[in-house]
LOLO-425656 format. One record per atom (N, C-alpha, C): x, y, z; residue in one letter. Coordinates in steps of 0.02 Angstrom, whole numbers, plus 50000, padded with zeros to 5 digits. Layout:
% residues N
XYZA;...
//
This chain:
% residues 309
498944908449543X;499094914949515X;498654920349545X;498034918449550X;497394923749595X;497914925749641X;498154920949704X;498324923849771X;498994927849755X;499184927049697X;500154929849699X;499784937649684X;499174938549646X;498964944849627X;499064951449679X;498434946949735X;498114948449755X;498434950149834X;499094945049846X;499484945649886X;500164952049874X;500094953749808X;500544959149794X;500104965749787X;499494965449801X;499004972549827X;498884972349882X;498824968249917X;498424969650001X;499084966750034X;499164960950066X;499584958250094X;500204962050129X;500344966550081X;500794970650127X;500704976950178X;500184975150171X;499704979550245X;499934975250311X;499924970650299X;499864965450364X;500514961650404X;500994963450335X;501534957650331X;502254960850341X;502744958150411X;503174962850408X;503684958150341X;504134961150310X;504634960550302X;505434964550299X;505674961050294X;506464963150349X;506784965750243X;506844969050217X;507064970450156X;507864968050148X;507734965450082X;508644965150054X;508694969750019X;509154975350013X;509364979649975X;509764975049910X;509734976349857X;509924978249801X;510634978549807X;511314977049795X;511884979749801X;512064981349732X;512194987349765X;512224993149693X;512634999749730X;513205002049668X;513295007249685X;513335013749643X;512625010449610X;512355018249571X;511965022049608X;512085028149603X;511875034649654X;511285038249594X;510535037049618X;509995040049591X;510195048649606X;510345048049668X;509955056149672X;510255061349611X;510995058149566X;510835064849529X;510515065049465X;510085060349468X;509445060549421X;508865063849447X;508725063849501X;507965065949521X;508035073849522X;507615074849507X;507415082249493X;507265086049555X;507405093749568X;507325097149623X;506915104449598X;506375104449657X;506305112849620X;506535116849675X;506445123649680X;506805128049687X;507005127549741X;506375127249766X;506425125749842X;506495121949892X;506645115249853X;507045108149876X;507915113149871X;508045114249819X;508685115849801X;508815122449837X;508495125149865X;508635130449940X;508895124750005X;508475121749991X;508705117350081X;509245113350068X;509435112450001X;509985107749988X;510525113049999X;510295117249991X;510875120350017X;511085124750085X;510745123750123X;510505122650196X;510635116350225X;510775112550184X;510905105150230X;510405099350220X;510045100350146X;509525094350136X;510055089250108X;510215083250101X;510455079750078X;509975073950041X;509915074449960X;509375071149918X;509695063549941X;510535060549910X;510385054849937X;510275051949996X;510295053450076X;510135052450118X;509435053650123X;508965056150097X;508285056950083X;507995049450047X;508455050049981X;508025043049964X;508205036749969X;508945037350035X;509145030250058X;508465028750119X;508255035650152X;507675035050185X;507015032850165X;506905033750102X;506315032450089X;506215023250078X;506995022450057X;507105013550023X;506965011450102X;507075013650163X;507305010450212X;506855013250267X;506385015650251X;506005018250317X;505355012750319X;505145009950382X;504865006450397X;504235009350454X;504225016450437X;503745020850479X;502865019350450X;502905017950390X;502385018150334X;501785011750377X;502275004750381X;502234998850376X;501974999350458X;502385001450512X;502095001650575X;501575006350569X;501285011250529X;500695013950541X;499895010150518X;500125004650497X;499665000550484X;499444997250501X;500084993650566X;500174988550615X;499774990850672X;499984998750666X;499625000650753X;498935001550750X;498494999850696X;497914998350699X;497664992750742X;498214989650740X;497984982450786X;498044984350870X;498044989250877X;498074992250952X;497594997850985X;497284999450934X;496905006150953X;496225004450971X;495845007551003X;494965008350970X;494895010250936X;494425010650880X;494045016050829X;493695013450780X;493375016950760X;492745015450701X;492895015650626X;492665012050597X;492835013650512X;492235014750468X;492035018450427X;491575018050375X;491805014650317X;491465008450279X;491855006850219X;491405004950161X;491295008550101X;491105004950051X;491465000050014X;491104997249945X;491534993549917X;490904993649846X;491074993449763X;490684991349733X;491084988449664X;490744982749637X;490984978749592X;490694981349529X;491074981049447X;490454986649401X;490544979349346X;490264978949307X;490334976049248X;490714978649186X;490974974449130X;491364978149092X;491094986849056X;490394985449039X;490064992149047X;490004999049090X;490254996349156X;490395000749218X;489745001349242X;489394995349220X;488434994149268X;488934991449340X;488514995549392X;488734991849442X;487984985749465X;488534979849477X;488384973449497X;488244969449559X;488744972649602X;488764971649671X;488984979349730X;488534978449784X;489024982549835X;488934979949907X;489174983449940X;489174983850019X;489344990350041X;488984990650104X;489334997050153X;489364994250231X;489654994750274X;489654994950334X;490044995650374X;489874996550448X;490345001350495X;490844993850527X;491404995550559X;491694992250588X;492144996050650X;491754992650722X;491744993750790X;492724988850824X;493184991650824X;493704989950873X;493784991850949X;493834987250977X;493744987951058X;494574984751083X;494894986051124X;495524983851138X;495244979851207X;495314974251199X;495164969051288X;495744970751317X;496344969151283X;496804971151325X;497414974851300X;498194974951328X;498724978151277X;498864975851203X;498634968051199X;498724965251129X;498204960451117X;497744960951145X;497184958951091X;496724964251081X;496184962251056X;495774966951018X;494984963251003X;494294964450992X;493884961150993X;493494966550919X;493384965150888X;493044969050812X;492374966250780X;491814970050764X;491284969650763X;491034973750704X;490794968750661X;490384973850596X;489734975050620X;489484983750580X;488804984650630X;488514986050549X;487904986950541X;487524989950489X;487414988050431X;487804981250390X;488064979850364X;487324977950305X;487414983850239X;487004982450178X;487314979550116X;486924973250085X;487374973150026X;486954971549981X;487004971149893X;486584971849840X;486824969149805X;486604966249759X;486644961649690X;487024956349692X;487594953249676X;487924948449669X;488354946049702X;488234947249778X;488854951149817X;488794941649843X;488394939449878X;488774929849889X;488594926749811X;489224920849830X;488894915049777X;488944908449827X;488524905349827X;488354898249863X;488644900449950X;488384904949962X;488354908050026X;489054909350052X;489704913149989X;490204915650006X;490264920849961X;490834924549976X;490904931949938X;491324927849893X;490834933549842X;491134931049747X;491714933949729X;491804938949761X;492534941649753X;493024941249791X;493604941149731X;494264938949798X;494414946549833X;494264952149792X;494384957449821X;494264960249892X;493514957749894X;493074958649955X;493394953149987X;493464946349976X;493914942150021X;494404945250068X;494934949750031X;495404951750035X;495164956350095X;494984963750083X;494604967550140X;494514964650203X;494084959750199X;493784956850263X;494264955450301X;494774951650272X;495334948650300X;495874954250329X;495934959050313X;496454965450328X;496194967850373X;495394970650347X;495064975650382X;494304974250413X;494284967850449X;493454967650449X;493364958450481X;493984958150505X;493974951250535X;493684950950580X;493144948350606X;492474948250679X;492814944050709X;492814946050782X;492864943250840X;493494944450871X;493944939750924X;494684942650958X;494994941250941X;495464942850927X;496264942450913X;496934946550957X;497274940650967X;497914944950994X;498604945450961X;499054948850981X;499684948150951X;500184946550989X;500784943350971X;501164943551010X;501514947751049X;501634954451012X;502014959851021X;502114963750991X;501924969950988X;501814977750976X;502084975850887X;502584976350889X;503154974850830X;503264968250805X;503194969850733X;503364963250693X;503704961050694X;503734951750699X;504184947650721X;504604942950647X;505024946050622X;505344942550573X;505234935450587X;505324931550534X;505384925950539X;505434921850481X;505534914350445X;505654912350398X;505164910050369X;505024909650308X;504394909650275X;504094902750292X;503604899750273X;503454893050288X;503104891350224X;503414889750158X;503094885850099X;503114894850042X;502964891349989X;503174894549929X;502674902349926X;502114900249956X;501604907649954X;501584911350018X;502024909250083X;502184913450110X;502754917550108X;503184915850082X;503814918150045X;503574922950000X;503054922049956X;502774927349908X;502474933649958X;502084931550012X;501804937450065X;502394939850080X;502864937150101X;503374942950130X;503794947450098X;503954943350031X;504174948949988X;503804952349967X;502914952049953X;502724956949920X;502634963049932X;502404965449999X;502364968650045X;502814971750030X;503264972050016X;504114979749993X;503904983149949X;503504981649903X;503024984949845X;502874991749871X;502514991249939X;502204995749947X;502425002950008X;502704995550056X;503154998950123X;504085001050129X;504414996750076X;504894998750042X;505024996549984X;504805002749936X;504875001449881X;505645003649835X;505734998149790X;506314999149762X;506884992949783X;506644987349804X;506834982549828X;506854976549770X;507024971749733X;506854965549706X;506594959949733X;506104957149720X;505684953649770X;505584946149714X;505494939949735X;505304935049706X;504874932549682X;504604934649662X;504004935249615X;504114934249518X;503884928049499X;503814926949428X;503464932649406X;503864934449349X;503704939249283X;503774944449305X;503714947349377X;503704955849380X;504314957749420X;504704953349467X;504944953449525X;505814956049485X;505894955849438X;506464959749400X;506314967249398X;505564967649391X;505494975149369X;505284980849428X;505374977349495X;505264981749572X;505694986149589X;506434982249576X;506834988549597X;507094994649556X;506465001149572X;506605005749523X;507055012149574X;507475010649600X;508295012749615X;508745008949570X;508585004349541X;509365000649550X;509465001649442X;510205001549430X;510355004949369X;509945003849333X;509934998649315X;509584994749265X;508784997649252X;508314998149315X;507724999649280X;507725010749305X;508325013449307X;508235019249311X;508075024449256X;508305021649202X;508065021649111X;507475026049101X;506945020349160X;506485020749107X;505835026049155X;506315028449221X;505835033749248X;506195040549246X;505605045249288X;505795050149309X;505715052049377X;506125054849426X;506265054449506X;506205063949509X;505795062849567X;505885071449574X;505765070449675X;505985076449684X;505875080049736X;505515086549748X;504935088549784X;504525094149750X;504215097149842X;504295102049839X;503645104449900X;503095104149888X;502615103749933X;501945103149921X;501555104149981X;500825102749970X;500395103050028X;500045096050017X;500105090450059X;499505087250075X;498985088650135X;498535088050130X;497915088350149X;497935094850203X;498195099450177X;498625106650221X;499035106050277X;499565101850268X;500325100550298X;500605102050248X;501115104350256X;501775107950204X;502235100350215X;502385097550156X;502785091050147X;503195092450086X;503705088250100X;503995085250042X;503985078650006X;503755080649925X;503305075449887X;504035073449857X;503995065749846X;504625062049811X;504025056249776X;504245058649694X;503775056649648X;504345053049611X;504025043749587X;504365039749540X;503785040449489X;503875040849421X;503425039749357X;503745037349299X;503515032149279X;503695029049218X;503815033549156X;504185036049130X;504355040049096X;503835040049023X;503465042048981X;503005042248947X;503075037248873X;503765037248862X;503865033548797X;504065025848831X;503965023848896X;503855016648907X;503245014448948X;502735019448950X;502065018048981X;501825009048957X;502025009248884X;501735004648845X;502054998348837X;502814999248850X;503224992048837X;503184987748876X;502814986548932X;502864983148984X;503334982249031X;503864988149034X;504554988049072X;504404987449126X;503824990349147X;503914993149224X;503114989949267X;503054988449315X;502584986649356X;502524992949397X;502924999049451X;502535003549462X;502535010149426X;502075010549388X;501725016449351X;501955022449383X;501655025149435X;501855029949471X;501715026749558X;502425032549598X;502205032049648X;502225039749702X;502115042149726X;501975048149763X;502055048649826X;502635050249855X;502695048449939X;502645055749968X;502355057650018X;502045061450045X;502775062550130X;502975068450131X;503275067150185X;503435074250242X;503275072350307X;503315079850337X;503735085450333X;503595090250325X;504285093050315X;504985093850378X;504585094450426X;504795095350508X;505415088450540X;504885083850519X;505185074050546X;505235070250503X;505195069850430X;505005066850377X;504655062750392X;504335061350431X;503855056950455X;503325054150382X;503325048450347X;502645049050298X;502005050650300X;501685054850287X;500935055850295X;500635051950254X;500625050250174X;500295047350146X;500775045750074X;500395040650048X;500765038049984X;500035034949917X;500095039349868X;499725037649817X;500305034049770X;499985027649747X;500285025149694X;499765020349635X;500095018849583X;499785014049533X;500235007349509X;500045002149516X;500394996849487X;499974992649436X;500424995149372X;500134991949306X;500684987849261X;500254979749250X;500494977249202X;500044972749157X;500004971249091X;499594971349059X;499854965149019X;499764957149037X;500144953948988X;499744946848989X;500164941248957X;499624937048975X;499414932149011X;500034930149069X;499704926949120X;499424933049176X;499734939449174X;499404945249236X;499304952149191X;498724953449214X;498484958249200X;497904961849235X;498644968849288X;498074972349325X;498584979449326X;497844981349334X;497894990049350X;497594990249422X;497874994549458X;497784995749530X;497995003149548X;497615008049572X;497735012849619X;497585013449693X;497935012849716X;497885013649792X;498135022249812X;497695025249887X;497805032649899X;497775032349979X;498155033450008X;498295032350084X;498445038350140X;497955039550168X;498155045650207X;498515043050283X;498835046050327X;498895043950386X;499015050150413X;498995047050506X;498765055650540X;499125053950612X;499335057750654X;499655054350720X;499115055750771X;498875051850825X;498935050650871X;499145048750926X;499255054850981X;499675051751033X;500505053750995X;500915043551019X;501485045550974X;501445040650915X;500925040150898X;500855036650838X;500405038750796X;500605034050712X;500365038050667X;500035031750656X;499485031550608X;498985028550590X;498385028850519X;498395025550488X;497935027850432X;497205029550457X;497085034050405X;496405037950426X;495805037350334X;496315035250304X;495915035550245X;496165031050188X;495935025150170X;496265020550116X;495855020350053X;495895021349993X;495425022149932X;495815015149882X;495645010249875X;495775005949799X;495335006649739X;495665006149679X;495195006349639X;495435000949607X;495234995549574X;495724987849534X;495414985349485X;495444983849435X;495574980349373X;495824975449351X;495834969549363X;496124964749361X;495794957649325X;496474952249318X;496244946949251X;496744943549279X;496414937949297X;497004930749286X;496914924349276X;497234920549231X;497154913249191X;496664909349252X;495854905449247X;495594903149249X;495074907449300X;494904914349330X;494564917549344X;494554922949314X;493784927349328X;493654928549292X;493574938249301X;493704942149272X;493954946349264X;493464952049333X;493864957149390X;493554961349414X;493774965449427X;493174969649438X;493194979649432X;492924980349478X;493434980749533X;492994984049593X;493284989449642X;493074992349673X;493644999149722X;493104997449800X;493425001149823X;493145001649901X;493525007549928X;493325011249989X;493535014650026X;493525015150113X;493955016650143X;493745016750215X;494055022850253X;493715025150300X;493775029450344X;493835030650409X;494455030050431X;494425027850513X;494275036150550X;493985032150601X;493795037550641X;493755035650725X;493605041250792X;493675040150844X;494215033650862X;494875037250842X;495515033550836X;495565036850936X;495715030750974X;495875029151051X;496175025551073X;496885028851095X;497355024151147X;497135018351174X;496935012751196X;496735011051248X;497015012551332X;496495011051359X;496535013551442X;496795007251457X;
//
């Protein structure tokens, strides 16, 4: 149960999957809300459902995560664990060095690396969280890939099947995925769980780009019933290419074999002709049958992002 958690927060950083749509032919968009100035371009030629058949189906998010595995560049990253009091217990900080050997491998190096209080037990990390990190973002030594682009393929045993579906959670969301107890409550397009949110379309500014924000939120009188696994989600999108810049979301459920709260906050930025994250924030809360309960967040910061030569 740890890895199904823990594989439906991180894992879909790493993991392509090929999505099944839902067959459905209920039409969200004339629920989602427009303000003024969405509803100017709609009438100019914005088209809301072709907007959020894009958002179910864009796979731009998912390769900007991938092309990390191609670049040079540096990361700054904390991480700290608190106790139920919010004493913090454990931390770490340190830099992480990417060098490209060649078009598809890569050679990665942690430099500086401080850590405090509780951070090994019997000379391994006590948390699966920090497990998790290392493994995404902080794996030492070379690695190559096969090829630029993710290579579909068929799962191999019951918890890789869980990696590939989970991953839609985050890179296309609104999908139904296989997953015990929650995997009914993912696809929030499809009739059935449209109830219990609210869908908007809104202008905005992230990080001073003029975008268009497409916001899902659990509607307030079912925060509490346990209907829904994502809380809110916030997609960030250019106004120019719809290209995604960034996506804040929360996935909460509160019951008694799972129980976690999670915010994740994701910036990305282009280089070259690619886009790339530049800023990832978690914050997590989490509980599951025979381990033992953690509060921990981390952050990272990429920087001197380089083509290779």
């Amino acid at each position: 149960m740890m890895r199904i958690v823990f594989l439906l927060l991180f894992s879909c950083i790493i993991v392509h999957l090929q999505a099944q749509k839902d067959t459905t032919d209920f039409d969200i968009s004339a629920f989602v809300y427009l303000d003024s100035f969405v509803v100017e371009a709609e009438r100019g030629g914005f088209d809301v459902a072709e907007f959020i058949d894009m958002v179910r189906s864009d796979s731009t998010f998912y390769q900007a995560f991938r092309n990390l595995r191609f670049y040079n560049y540096s990361s700054t990253a904390n991480m700290n664990f608190n106790d139920r009091k919010g004493k913090s217990i454990a931390s770490m900080n340190h830099q992480v060095e990417q060098t490209m050997e060649s078009f598809l491998c890569r050679n990665t190096t942690i430099l500086n690396e401080k850590t405090s209080g509780k951070w090994l037990k019997k000379s391994k990390l006590r948390f699966t969280t920090a497990q998790m990190y290392y493994r995404l973002f902080a794996q030492s030594g070379s690695h190559c890939e096969r090829q630029r682009t993710a290579i579909p393929r068929k799962p191999k045993g019951k918890m890789e099947e869980y990696t590939e579906s989970l991953k839609t959670l985050i890179f296309q969301p609104g999908d139904r995925i296989s997953i015990p107890l929650i995997g009914k409550k993912t696809p929030i397009f499809d009739k059935r769980m449209a109830k219990y949110y609210d869908y908007s379309i809104t202008t905005d500014t992230f990080h001073n780009q003029s975008v268009y924000k497409f916001s899902v939120k659990t509607k307030k009188e079912y925060q509490a019933t346990g209907k829904t696994v994502i809380r809110y989600m916030d997609t960030f999108f250019d106004r120019e290419n719809f290209q995604i810049m960034g996506r804040n979301y929360r996935l909460y459920q509160n019951g008694l074999a799972i129980d976690v709260d999670v915010t994740m906050n994701i910036v990305l930025n282009k280089y070259g002709d690619d886009y790339l994250p530049t800023y990832i924030h978690y914050n997590g809360n989490w509980n599951v049958p025979t381990k033992r309960r953690e509060r921990g967040s981390f952050t990272i910061w990429f920087s001197d992002i380089q083509v290779a030569q």
